[in-house]
Each structure stands twice: as C-alpha cells, then as structure tokens.
C-alpha angles and dihedrals in degrees: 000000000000129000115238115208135125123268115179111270089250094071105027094115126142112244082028110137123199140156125252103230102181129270121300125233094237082068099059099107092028105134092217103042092115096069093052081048110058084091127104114237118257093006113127113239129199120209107234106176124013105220126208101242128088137185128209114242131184090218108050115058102248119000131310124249130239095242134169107221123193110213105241116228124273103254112191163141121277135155128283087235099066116083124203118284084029113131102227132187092226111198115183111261093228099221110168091186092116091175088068113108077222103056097099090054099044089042101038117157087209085073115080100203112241099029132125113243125169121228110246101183133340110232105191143317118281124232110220126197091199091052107253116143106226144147132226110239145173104234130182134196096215 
C-alpha cells in the first residue's frame, strides 16, 4: 500500500527517488507536517503517482505536491557468514574509503545501528578492499 506525504513541486515526478532526512525545524507549526513526516527517517523512497492538489510551504521554493510514495528496499553490508531468513543486529561497517564502489552500501542511512533486521535475499559477495567478507543483501525491519 503506498505512502501519502508532500514532496516541492520541482521535484514531484513519477520514477523520481529521494531520502527521507528527518523534519526540519522550520516545520514544527506547520499544520500539515504530519503528513512530511509519516516517513521514517534515512529510508529511500520512490514517487509512484503525482496528485492534483498542492499546498503552499515556506521551505520548499514554490508548493509542495500531494505524492504516494513506495519505500525502496534496505540494500546493505553484512557479514559472509548470515544466510537469508536469518534475524541479524546490523551495525554500520564504518568504512571511510569513499572512493569504494561499496561505500553506499556499507555506509547506508536507511541501517539504525544496533537493530534486528531479518535477511530477505543475498544478492551477491562483496569484494572489500579493507578485507571484510560480506554479502550484499535486501534487508527489512518488519
């Protein structure tokens, strides 16, 4: 079932991907902040269907547009040694090698440190420059 919120008319496009970051202070008597905040925080989110209706905001340039929005997977780092189905504590690996074709993955927003997720599918090895062993995986919180 998709996600309603508000997203500024510049970027409200179906197809269009963006990370929720949190609310903003600026929001805080905003009478439909409830509705940008039904998010949760570091997730990926995909626009699914643009709506008519628009709502001015004194933080976006322009209004913000009426969107449903489908939550994108959790793609990340575990270790080798997890299999799929297996309820795993993921803590972030803390690579600060940016130049990695991993280091989304290993440092993805989407993971709270210390929190049981359960392995919904391993996509592939990783290889690691720093030598950990770990798999790419799709992980959910449910």
């Amino acid at each position: 079932m998709p996600l309603i919120t508000l997203i500024g008319e510049c970027l409200a496009k179906e197809g269009k991907r963006f990370i929720y970051f949190g609310p903003n202070n600026e929001c805080r008597n905003c009478k439909l902040k409830t509705v940008c905040f039904n998010l949760k925080l570091g997730r990926e989110y995909e626009i699914i269907k643009v709506r008519d209706k628009q709502h001015s905001c004194s933080l976006h340039y322009g209004n913000v547009v009426v969107v449903e929005v489908r939550e994108m997977p959790i793609i990340a780092a575990v270790d080798q040694k997890y299999s799929e189905g297996a309820r795993v504590r993921v803590n972030k690996i803390g690579c600060r090698n940016i130049g990695c074709g991993n280091y989304e993955i290993c440092n993805t927003l989407a993971i709270q440190n210390e929190k049981m997720y359960t392995i919904k599918k391993v996509y592939e090895k990783m290889k690691c420059p720093a030598g950990h062993r770990l798999n790419k995986v799709e992980l959910s919180d449910q």
